[in-house]
C-alpha positions in Angstrom: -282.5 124.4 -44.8 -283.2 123.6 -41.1 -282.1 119.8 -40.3 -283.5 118.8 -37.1 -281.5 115.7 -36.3 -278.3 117.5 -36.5 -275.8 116.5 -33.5 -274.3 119.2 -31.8 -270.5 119.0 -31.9 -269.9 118.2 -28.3 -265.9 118.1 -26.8 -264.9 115.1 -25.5 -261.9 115.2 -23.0 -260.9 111.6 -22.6 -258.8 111.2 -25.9 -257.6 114.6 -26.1 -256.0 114.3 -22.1 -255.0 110.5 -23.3 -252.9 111.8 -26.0 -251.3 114.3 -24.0 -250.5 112.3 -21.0 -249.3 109.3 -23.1 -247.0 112.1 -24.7 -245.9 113.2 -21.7 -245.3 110.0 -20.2 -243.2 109.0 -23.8 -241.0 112.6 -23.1 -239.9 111.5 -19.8 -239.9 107.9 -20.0 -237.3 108.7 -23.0 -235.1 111.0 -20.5 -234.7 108.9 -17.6 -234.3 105.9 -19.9 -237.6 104.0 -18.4 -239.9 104.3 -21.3 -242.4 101.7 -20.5 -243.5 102.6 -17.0 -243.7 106.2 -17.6 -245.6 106.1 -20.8 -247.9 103.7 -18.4 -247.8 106.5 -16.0 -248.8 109.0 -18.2 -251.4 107.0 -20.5 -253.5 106.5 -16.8 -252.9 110.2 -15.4 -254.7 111.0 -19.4 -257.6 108.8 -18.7 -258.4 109.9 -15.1 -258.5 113.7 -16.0 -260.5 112.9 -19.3 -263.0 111.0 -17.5 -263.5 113.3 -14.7 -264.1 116.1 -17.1 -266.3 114.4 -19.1 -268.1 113.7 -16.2 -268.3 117.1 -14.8 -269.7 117.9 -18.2 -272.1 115.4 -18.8 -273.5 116.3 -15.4 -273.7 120.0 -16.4 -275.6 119.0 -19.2 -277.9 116.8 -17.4 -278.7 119.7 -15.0 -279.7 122.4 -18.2 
C-alpha cells in the first residue's frame, strides 16, 4: 500500500538543543547556587543553536 500524503519524519533541532541547554543551565545553576539565571542562560543558548540549525536545514531543503 503506497500512501501519498505521508509526511516525512523531518528532525527538528529547537526542542531537542532547548532541553539540553535548559539542562545544562539547571546543572550549573544548582553548583554555583544561582539556579535561576543559569537555567535562563542555558534555556536561550538552547533556542539560538536550535533555531539556527533549523534554519540551515530548512534552507538546505529549499535549495533540493
Amino acid at each position: 500500500m503506497n500512501n501519498k500524503n505521508k509526511k516525512e519524519d523531518k528532525t527538528h533541532y529547537l526542542p531537542i538543543f532547548m532541553s539540553i541547554g535548559l539542562s545544562i543551565g539547571v546543572a550549573i545553576g544548582a553548583a554555583t547556587n544561582n539556579m535561576p539565571i543559569f537555567m535562563s542562560i542555558g534555556l536561550a543558548i538552547g533556542v539560538g543553536l536550535g533555531a539556527a540549525l533549523d534554519g540551515q536545514k530548512k534552507k538546505k531543503d529549499k535549495e533540493e
